[in-house]
C-alpha positions, 0 to 999 in steps of 0.5 A: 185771929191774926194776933192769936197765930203770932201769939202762938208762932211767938210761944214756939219760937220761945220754947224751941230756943229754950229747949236748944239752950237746955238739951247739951248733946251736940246732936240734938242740938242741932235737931232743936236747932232745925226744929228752932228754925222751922218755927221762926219761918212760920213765925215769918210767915205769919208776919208776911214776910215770905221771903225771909221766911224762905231764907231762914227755912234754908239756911237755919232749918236745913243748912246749919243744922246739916253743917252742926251735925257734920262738924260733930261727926268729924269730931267724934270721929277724930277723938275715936281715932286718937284713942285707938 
């Protein structure tokens, strides 16, 4: 049983960074990104290892993602503002 969840965790984790490397808007991007995140935590998880579990719940669903879209919005904003 324990094989099979970490076969499974492992299929996510492989699809999540495919599906990041392939979709090329920025916003998604970062939503795959989050999306990539919670799959390696549960990966994690599955392995006991809760505690890096935990950190790569923080930091690459919550905080990178929230950083990548921060970044994009400040771009945008700055290509919008030159233009005008």
């Amino acid at each position: 049983m324990a094989d099979a969840m970490i076969a499974v965790a492992l299929l996510l984790v492989a699809t999540a960074a495919t599906a990041a490397v392939v979709v090329r808007d920025p916003v998604r991007q970062a939503l795959v990104l989050a999306v990539l995140g919670v799959a390696l935590a549960l990966l994690f998880t599955v392995l006991q290892a809760p505690d890096v579990a935990l950190s790569q719940l923080a930091v690459g669903s919550a905080l990178t993602p929230l950083l990548l879209l921060l970044s994009v919005r400040k771009v945008r904003r700055q290509r919008k503002g030159r233009t005008e």
